[in-house]
N, C-alpha and C positions, 0 to 999 in steps of 0.2 A: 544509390540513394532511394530510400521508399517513397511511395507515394499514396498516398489513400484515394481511391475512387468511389465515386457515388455511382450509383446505380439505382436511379428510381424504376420498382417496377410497375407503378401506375396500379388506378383502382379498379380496373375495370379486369383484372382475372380473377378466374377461379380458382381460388385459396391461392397459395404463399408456392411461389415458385421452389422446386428442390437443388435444382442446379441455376448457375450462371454462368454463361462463357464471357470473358475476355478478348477485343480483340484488337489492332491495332487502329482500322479506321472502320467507319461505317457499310456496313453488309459483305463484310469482310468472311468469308466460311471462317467458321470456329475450329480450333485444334483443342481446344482444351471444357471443362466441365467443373468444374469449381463449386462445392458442398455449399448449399446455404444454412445456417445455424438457425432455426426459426423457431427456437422453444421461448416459450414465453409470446409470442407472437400471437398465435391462436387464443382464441377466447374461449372460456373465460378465463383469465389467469390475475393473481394477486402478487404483483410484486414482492419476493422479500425486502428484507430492510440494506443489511453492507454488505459487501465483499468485499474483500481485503486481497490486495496482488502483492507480490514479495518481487523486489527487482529481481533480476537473470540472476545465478550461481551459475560461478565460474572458475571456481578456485578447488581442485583435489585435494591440495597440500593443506587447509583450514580445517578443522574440525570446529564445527561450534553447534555443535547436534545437542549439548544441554540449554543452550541458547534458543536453538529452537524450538523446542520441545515447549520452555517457557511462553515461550513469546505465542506462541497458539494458544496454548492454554490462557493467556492473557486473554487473546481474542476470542474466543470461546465465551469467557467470563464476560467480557465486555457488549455483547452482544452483536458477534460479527454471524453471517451468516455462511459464510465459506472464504476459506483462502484457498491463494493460487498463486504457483510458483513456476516461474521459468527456469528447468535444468541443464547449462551447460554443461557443466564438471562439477560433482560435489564428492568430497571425503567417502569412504565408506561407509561410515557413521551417521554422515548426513541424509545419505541415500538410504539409509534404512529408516530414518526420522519419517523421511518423505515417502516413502512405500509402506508403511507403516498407519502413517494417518489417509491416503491415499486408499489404501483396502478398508480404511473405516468410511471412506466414503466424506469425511468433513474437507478435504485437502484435493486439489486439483494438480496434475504436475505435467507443466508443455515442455517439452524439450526443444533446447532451442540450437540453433544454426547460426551462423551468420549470412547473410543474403547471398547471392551470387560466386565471385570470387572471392569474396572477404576469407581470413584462414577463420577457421573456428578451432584455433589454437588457446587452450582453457586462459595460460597465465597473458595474451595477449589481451584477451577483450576489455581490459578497463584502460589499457593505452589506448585501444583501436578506437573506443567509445567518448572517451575524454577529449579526443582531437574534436569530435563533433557534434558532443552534447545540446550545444545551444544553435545548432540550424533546427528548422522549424522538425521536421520531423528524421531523426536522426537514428541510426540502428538501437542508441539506447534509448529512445522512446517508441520504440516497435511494441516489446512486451506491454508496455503500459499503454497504450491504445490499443492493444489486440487484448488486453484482458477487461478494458471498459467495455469493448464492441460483443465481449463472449457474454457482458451481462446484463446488456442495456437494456433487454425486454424482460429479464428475470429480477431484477435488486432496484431498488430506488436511489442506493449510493455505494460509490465503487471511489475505495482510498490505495494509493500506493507508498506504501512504507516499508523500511529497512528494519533487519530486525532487532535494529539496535537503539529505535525509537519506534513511542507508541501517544500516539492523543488519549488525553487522559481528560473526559468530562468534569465541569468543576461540581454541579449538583446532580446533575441525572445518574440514573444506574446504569443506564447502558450507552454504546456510541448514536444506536437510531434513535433513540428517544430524543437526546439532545439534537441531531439532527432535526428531527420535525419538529423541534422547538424554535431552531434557531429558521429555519426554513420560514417558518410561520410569521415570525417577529421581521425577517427579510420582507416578506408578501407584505405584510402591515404597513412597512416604508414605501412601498411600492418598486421596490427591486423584486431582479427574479435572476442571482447568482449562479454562473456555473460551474465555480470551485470555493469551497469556505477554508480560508486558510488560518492556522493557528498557530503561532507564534512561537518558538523554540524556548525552551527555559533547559539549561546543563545539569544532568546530575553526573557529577563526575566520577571516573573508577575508584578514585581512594576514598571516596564519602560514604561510607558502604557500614552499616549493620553487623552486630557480632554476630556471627550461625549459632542458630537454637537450635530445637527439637524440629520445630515443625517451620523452622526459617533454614534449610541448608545452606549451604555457601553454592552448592549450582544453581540456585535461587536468583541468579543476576538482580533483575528487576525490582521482586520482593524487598530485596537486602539493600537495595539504595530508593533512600529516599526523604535526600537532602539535595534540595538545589539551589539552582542562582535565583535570588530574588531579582534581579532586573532579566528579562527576555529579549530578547533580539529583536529587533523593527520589524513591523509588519514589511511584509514579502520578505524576509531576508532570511534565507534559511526555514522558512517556514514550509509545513509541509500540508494536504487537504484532504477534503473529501471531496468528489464531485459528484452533483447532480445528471442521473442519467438522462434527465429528461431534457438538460439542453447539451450536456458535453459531449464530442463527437472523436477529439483528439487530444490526449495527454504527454506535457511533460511532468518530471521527477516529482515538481515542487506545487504545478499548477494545470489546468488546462489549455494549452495551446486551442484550440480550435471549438465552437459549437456550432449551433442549426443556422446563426446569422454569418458564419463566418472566422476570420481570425478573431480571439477573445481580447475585450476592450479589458485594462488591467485597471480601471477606474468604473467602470459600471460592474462587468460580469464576476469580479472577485471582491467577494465579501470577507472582510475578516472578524474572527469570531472574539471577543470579548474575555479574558482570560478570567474574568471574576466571576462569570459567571453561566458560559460557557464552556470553555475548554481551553488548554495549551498545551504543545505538542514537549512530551517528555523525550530526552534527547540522551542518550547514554554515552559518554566519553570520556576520553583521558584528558581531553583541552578542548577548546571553543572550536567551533567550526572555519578555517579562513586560514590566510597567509601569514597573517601579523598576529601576536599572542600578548602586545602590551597591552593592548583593552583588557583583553583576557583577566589578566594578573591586575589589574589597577581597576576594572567596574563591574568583573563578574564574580571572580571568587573571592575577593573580601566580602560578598553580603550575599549569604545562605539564610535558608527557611529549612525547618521539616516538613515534610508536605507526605503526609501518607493516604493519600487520595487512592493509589494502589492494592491498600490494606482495603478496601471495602468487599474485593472478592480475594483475600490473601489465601483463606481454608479452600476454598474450591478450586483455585489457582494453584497451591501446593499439594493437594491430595492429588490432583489429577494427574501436576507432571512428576510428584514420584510413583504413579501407579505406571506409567507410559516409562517411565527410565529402567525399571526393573522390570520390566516385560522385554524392554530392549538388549537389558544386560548392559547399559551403560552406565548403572551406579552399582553398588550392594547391597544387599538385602537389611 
């Protein structure tokens, strides 16, 4: 079971400690020496705007290296400032996506373990993880608090999302902008939230675009952009950004934890306004959840074209078929 510890090192040293030992009780001799991460700490430093974390990969047998290829490029256009991806087991394919943008320097890649004795068996971890998703900090909410913690003093907002959903601003051009709008209009109320969550709307696999010239069919995202006009209830399914400046520990969907403590789900989360903020686009073959009558009877009877996507389509397409064929994963 992990645990997060605090470690104040107090004001009174000179500059930023480089190491931290660990120890059981107090003045206990240290065995160990522990790296501290202090960029962005030192002054002067200008936070950037998002980083974007990708849950753990864990699957050899998936290829979805056109999917990701996209889905960066998305973020790229949207104005993310770097992703970062946890690698247990990925495809061939995938692993070159990732070593790929990784030597361009925009893409970060932790490999990951499982803690102690846990196996770090590839086709295990989403059983291993499911059994304990919802305890407070559980091995599958390790990567998503170690990837807030790696940017808390460099980025102003740190979002984890899958790559099969993306937050899609309703007026801004980018995802910071709209953040420091919605931030702003938060302050005005006199809140001061530690995750903005936005509400899931379905564009589902068969509502999909004929392939053009400059719309290919590895285009996922591009090529659907028909969804559910009703969205899913706030918190349900919904997915955020967090603010670095209070969140300390993340789940999937939300912040577990910031600087006051466990996160009140009534003051510290805001949820964002879908008309005019933002709503999280959701890519699937059916609704999210156990039961699929809602589904069929209040979601997919009532579609919209929503091509909010198309605003960076040309920069979004030219980029991932320049990266596909460099890779050798499409044809010339």
């Amino acid at each position: 079971m992990p645990f997060l510890v605090t470690c104040r090192a107090g004001r009174n040293l000179r500059g930023i400690p480089r190491v931290v030992s660990l120890v059981a009780y107090a003045c206990e001799p240290a065995t160990n020496a522990l790296r501290v991460l202090n960029q962005g700490f030192s002054a002067p430093y200008t936070k950037k705007g998002l980083a974007l974390c990708h849950k753990f990969i864990f699957n050899p047998a998936r290829d979805f290296s056109k999917r990701l290829v996209e889905w960066v490029e998305v973020a790229r256009a949207w104005g993310v400032d770097e992703v970062m991806v946890y690698e247990g087991a990925a495809h061939p394919n995938v692993t070159k996506v990732l070593r790929y943008y990784q030597k361009e320097g925009y893409l970060k890649v932790m490999p990951w373990t499982s803690p102690g004795s846990q196996p770090s068996i590839p086709h295990l971890y989403r059983t291993l993880y499911d059994t304990q998703r919802f305890n407070l900090f559980s091995n599958e909410n390790v990567p998503y608090t170690d990837c807030l913690l790696r940017h808390i003093a460099t980025h102003k907002y740190v979002a984890v999302w899958d790559v099969d959903e993306f937050m899609l601003p309703a007026t801004h051009p980018s995802l910071p902008a709209m953040m420091d709008a919605a931030k702003a209009r938060a302050e005005s109320l006199g809140l001061h939230p530690t995750s903005y969550l936005a509400r899931c709307s379905y564009y589902f696999d068969d509502l999909t675009e004929q392939p053009t010239n400059d719309l290919p069919e590895y285009l996922y995202s591009l090529r659907h952009v028909t969804r559910t006009v009703r969205l899913t209830p706030p918190a349900v399914f919904t997915k955020s950004i967090h603010d670095t400046s209070y969140a300390l520990g993340l789940h999937a969907h939300f912040a577990l934890v910031n600087l006051a403590g466990p996160v009140d789900r009534i003051h510290d989360l805001y949820h964002l306004y879908p008309g005019h903020e933002a709503h999280l686009a959701h890519y699937r073959s059916k609704c999210q959840g156990e039961s699929q009558v809602e589904c069929e009877t209040d979601f997919r009877p009532y579609l919209t074209r929503d091509t909010t996507m198309w605003r960076h389509r040309q920069a979004i397409s030219n980029a991932a078929r320049r990266v596909l064929m460099k890779l050798n994963l499409i044809l010339p």
